[in-house]
N, C-alpha and C positions, 0 to 999 in steps of 0.2 A: 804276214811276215813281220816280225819285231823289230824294229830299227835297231836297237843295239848290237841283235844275234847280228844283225846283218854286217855292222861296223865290223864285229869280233870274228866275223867270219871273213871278211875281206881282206883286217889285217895280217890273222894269222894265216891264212891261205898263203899269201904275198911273202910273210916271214918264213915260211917252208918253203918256199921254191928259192927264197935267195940263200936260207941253208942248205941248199939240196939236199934235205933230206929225204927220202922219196918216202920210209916209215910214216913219216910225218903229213905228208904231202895226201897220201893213200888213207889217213884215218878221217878223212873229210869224208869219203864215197864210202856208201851201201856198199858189200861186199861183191855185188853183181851190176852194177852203177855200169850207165853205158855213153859211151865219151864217141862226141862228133869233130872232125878237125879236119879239114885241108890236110894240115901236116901227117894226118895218118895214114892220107893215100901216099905221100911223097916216102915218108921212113919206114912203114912198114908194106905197102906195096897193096894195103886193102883200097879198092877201088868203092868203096859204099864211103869210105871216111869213119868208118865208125868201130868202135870197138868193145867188144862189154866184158867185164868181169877185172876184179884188182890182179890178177896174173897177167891178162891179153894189155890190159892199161899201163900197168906198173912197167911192164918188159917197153914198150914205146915210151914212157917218160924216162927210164932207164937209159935208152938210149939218147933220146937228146939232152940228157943231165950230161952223159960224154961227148957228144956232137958238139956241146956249148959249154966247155968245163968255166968262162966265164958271168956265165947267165944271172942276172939281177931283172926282178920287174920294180917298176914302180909305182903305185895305184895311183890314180888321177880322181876316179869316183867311183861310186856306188848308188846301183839306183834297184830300187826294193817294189818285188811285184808280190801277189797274192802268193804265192808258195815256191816264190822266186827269187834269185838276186843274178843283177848283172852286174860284174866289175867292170872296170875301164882302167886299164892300165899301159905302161912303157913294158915292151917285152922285150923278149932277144934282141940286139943291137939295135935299142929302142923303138923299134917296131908298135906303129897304133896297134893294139889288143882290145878285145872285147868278149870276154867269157858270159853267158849263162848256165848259171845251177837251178835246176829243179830238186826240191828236196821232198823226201819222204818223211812219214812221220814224228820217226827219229831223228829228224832235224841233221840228217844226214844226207850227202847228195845221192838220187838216184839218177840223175841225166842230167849230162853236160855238152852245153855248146860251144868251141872256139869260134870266134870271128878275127880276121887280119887285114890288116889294112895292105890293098892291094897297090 
């Protein structure tokens, strides 16, 4: 993993969720990219946590883009594995955050982890 993609990928990650863009947000993941989150059992009612695909993904960030019509994160760091990155950021009503991205070869996410600070 290249330190810079990593920077470039954490800022603009960060700058699409405080745009709500969710177009934006969405062009980060493989088109089949499969997202794990606590909050996925809580808003969409899947009890594994997990979701795959940018329709099943986008429609739960959809929704907490309106659950949180305030939403800003803040990154704090970046820390860069073999074909990895975890963020560390302030999330919804600055909430400790901790994302991993696994990426595919097209430097695109293919799985992703939420972690929250309990």
């Amino acid at each position: 993993m290249d330190s810079n993609f990593a920077q470039y990928f954490a800022q603009d990650w960060i700058n699409s969720w405080n745009a709500h863009d969710l177009d934006r947000i969405l062009s980060h993941y493989d088109d089949d990219f499969e997202m794990t989150s606590p909050a996925i059992v809580q808003l969409m009612g899947e009890p594994t946590g997990t979701l795959r695909g940018k329709t099943h993904v986008g429609a739960y960030w959809q929704k907490a883009l309106t659950l949180i019509p305030d939403l800003e994160f803040e990154l704090l760091s970046i820390m860069v594995g073999v074909n990895s990155i975890t963020i560390h950021y302030f999330g919804a009503r600055k909430s400790l955050c901790a994302e991993v991205f696994h990426f595919g070869t097209n430097q695109k996410v293919s799985r992703a982890f939420a972690h929250y600070k309990m």
